[in-house]
N, CA, C and O atoms as a CHARMM CRD file, in Angstrom:
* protein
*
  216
    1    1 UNK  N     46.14200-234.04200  20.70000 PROA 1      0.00000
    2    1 UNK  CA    44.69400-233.84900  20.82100 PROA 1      0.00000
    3    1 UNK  C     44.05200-233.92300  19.43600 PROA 1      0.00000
    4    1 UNK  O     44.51400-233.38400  18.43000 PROA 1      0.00000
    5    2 UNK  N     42.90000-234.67500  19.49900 PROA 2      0.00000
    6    2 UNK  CA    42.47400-235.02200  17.85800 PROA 2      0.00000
    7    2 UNK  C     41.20800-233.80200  18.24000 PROA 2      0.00000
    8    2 UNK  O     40.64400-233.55400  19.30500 PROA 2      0.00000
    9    3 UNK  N     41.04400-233.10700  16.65600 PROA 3      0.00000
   10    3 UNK  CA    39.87400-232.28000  16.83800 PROA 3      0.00000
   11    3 UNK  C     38.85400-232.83200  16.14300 PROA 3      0.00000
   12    3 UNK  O     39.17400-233.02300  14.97000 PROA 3      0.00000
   13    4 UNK  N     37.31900-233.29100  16.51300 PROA 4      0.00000
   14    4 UNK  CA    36.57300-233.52400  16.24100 PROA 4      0.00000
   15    4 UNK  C     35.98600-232.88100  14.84400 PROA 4      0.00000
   16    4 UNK  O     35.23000-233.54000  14.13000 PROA 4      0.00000
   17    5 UNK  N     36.33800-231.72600  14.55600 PROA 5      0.00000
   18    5 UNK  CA    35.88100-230.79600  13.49700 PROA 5      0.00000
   19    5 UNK  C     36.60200-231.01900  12.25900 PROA 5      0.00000
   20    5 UNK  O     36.48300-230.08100  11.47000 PROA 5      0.00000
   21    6 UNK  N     37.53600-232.28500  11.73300 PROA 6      0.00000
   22    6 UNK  CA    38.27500-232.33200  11.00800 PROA 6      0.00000
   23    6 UNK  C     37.41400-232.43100   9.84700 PROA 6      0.00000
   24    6 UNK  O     36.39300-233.11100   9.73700 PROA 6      0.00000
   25    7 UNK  N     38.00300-231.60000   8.92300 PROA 7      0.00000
   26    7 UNK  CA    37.56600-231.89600   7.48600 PROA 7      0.00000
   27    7 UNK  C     38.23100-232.61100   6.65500 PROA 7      0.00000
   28    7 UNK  O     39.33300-232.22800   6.26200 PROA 7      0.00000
   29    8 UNK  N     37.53000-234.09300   6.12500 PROA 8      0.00000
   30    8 UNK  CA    37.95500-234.95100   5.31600 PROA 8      0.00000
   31    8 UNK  C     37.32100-235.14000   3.63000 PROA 8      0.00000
   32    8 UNK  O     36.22700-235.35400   3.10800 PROA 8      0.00000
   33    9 UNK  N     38.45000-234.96000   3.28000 PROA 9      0.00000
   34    9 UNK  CA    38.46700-234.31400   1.88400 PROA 9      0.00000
   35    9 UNK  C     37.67300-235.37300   1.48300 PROA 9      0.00000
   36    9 UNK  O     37.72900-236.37600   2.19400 PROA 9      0.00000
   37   10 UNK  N     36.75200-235.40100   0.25700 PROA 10     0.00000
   38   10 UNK  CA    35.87000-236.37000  -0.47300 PROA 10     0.00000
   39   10 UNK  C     36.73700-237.50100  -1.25100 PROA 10     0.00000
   40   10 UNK  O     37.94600-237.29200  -1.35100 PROA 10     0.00000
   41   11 UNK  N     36.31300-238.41900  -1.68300 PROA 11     0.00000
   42   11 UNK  CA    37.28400-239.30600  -2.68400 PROA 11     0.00000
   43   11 UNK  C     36.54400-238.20900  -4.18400 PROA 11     0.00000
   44   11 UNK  O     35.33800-238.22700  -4.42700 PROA 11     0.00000
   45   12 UNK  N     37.43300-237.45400  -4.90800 PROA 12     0.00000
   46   12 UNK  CA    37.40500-237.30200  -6.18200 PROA 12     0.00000
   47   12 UNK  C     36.29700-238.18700  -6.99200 PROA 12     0.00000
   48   12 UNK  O     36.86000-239.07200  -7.63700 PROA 12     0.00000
   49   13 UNK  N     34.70700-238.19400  -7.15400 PROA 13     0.00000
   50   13 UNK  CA    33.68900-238.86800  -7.54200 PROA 13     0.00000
   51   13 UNK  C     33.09600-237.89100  -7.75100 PROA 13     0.00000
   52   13 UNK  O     32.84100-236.88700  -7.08600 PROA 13     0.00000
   53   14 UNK  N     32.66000-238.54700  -9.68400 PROA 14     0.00000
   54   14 UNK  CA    31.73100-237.22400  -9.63600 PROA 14     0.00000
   55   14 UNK  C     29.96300-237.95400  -9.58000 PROA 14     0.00000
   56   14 UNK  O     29.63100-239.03200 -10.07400 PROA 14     0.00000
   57   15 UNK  N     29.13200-237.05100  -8.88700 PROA 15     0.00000
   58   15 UNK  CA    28.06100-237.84400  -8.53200 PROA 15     0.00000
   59   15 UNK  C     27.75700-238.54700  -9.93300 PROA 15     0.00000
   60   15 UNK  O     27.75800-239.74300  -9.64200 PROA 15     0.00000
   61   16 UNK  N     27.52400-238.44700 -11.15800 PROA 16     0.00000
   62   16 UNK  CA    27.35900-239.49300 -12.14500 PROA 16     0.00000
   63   16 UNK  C     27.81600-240.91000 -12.07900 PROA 16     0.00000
   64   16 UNK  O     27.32400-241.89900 -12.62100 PROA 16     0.00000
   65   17 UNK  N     28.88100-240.80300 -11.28800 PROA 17     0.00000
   66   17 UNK  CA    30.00400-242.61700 -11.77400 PROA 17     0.00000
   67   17 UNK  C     29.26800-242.59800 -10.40300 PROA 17     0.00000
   68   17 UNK  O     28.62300-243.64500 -10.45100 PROA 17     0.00000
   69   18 UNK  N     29.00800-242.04100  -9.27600 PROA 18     0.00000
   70   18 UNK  CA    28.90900-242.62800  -7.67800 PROA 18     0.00000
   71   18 UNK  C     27.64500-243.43400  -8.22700 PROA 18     0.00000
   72   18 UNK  O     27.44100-244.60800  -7.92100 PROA 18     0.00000
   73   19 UNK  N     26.77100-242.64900  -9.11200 PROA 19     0.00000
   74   19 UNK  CA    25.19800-243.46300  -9.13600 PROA 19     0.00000
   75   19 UNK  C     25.60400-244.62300  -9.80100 PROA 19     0.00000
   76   19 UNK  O     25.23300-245.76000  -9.51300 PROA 19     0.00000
   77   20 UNK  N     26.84900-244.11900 -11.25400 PROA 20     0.00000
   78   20 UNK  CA    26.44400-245.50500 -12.27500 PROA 20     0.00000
   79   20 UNK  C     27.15100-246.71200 -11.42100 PROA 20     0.00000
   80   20 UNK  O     26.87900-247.90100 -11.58600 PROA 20     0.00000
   81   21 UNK  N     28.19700-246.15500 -10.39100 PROA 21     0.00000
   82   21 UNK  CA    28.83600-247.69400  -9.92100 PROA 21     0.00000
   83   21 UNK  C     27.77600-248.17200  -8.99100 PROA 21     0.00000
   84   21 UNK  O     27.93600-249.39200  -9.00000 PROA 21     0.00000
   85   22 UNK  N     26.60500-247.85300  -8.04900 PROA 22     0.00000
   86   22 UNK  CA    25.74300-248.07600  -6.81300 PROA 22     0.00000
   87   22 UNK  C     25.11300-248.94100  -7.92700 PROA 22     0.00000
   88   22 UNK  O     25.22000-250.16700  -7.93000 PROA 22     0.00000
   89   23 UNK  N     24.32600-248.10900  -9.05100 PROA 23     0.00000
   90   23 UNK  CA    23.32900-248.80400  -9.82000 PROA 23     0.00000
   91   23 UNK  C     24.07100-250.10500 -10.46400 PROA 23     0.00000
   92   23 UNK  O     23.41400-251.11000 -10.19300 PROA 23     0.00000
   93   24 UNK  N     25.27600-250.41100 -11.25700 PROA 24     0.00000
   94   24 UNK  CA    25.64600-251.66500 -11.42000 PROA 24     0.00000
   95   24 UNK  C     26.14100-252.71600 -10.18800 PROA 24     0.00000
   96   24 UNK  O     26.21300-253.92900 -10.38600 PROA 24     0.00000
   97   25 UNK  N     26.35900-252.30100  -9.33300 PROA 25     0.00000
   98   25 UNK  CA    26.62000-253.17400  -8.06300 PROA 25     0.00000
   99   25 UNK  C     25.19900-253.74700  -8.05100 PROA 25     0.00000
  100   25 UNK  O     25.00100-254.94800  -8.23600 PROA 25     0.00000
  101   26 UNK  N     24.07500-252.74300  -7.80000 PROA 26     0.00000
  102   26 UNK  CA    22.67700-253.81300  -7.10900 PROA 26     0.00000
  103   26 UNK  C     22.46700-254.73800  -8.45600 PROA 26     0.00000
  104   26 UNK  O     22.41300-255.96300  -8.35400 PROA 26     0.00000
  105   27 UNK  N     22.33900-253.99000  -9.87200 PROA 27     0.00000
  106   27 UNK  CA    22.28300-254.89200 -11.26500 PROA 27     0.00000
  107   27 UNK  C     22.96700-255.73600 -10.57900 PROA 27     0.00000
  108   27 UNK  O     22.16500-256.06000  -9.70300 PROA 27     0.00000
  109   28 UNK  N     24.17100-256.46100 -10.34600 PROA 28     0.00000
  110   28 UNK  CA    24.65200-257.60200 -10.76500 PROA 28     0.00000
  111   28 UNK  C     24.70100-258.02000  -9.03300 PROA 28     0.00000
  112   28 UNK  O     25.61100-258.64800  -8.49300 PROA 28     0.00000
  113   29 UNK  N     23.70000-257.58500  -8.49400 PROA 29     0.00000
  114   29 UNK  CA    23.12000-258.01400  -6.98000 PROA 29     0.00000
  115   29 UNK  C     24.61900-258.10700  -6.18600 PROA 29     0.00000
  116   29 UNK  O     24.90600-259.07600  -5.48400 PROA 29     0.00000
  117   30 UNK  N     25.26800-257.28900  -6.33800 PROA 30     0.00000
  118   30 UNK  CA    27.06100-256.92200  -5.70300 PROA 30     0.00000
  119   30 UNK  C     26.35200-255.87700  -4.68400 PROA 30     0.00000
  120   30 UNK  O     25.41000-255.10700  -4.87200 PROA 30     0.00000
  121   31 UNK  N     27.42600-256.21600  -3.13000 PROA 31     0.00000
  122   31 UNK  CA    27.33800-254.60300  -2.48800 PROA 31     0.00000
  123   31 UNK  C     28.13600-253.69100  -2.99800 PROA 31     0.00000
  124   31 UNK  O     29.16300-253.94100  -3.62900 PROA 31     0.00000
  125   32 UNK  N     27.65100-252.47400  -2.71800 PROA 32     0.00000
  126   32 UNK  CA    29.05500-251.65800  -3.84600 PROA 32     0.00000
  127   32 UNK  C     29.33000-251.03500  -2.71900 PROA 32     0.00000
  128   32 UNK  O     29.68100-249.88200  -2.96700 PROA 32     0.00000
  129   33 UNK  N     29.32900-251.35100  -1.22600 PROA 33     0.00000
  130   33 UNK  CA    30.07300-251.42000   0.16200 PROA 33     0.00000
  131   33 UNK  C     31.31000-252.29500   0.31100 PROA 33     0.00000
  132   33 UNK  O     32.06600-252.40000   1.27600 PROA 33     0.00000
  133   34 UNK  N     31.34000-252.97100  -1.02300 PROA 34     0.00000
  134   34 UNK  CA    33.04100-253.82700  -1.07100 PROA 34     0.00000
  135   34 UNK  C     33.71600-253.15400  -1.96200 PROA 34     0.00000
  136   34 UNK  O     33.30500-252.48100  -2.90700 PROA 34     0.00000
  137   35 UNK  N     34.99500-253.41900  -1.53100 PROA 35     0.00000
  138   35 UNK  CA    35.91100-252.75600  -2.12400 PROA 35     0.00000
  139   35 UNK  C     36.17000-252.77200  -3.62700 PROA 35     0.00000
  140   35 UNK  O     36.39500-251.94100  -4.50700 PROA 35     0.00000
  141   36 UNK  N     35.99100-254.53700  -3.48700 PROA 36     0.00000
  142   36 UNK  CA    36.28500-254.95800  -5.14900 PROA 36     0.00000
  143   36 UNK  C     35.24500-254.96200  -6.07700 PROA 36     0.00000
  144   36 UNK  O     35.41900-254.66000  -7.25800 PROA 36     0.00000
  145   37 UNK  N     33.94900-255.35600  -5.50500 PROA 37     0.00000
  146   37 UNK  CA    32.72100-254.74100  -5.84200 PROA 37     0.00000
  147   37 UNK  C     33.07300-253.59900  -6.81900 PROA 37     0.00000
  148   37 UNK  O     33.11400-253.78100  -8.03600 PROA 37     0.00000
  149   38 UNK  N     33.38800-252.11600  -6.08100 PROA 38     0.00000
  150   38 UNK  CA    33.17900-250.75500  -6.65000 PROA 38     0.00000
  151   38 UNK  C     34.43700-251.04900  -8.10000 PROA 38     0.00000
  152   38 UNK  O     34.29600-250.94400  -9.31900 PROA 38     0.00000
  153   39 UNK  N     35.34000-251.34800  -7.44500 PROA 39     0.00000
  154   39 UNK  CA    36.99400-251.18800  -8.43200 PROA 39     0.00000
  155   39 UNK  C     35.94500-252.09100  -9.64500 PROA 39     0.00000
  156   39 UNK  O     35.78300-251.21100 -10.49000 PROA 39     0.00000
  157   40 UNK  N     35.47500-252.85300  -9.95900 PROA 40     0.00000
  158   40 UNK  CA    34.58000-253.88200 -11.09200 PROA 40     0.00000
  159   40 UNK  C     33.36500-253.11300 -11.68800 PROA 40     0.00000
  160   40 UNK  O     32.93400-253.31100 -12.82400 PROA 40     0.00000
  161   41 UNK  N     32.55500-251.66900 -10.26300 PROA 41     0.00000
  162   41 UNK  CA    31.65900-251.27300 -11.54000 PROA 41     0.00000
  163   41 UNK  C     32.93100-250.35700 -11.93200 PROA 41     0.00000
  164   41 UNK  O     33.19100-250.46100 -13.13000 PROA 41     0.00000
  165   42 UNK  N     33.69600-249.58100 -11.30100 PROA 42     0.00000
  166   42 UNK  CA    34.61300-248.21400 -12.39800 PROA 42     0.00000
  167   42 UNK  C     34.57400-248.98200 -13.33500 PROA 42     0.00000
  168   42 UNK  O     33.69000-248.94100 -14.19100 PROA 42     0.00000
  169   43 UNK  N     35.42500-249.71800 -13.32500 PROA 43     0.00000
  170   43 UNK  CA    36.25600-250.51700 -14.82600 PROA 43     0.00000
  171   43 UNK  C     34.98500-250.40200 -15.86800 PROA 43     0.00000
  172   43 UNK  O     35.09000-249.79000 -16.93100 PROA 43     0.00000
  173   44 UNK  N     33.63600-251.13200 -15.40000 PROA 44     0.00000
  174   44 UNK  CA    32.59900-250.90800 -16.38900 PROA 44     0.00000
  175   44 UNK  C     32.52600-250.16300 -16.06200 PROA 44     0.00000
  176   44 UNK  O     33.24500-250.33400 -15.07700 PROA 44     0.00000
  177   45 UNK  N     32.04900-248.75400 -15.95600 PROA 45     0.00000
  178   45 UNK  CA    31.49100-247.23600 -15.90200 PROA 45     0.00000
  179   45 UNK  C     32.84100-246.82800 -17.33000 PROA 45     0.00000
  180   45 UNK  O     32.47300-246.54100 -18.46900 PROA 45     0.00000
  181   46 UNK  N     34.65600-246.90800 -16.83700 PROA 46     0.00000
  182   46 UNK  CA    34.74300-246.39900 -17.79000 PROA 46     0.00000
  183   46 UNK  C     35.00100-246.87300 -19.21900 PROA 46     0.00000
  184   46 UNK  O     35.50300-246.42100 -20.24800 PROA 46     0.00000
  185   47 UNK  N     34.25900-248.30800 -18.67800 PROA 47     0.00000
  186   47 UNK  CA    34.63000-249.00800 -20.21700 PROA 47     0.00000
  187   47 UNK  C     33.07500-248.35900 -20.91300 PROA 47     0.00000
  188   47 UNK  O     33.12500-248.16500 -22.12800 PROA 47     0.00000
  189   48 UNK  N     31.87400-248.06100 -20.28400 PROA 48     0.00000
  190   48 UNK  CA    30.79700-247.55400 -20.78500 PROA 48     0.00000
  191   48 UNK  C     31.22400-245.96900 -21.42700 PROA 48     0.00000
  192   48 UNK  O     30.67000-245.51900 -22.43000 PROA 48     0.00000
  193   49 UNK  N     32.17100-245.31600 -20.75600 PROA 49     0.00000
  194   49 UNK  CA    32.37500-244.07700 -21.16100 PROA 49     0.00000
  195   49 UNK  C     33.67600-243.85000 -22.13500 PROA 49     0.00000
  196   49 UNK  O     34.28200-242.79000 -22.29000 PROA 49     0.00000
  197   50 UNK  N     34.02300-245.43300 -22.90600 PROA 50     0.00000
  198   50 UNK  CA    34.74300-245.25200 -23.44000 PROA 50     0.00000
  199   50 UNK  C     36.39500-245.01700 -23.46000 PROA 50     0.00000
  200   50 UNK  O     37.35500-244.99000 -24.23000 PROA 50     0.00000
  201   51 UNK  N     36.03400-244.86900 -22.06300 PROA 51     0.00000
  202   51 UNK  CA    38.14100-244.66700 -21.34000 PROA 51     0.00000
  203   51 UNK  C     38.83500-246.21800 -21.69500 PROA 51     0.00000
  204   51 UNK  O     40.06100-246.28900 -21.61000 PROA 51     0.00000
  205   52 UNK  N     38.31300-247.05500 -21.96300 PROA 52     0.00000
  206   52 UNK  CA    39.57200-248.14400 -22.08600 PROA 52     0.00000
  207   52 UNK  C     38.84200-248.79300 -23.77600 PROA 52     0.00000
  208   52 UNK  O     37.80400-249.23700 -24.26800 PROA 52     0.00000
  209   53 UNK  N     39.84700-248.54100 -24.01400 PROA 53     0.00000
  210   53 UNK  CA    39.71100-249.12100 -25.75400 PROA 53     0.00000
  211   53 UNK  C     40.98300-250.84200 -25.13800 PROA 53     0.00000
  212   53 UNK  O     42.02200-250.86400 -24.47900 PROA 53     0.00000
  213   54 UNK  N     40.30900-251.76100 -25.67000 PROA 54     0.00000
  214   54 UNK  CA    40.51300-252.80100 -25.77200 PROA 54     0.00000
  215   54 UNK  C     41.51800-253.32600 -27.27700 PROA 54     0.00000
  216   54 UNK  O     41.78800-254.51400 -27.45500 PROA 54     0.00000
């Protein structure tokens, strides 16, 4: 029996990256409703925040 009341844990997002990845998806006119979409703004979000030194 499945219970309707299930609680499903959040994906680990903190509302800052949820806005900055939504806001670079429409910038570069991307849905950020695709998968690969979102995985392309992180990468920029944390190349903006400095997490990947090149």
């Amino acid at each position: 029996m499945k219970s309707t009341n299930q609680v499903v844990e959040p994906t680990p997002f903190d509302d800052a990256q949820w806005l900055w990845c939504a806001d670079w998806c429409k910038a570069q006119g991307l849905s950020p409703y695709d998968a690969a979409n979102w995985a392309n703004a992180k990468a920029e979000y944390l190349k903006a925040q400095g997490g990947n030194s090149d």
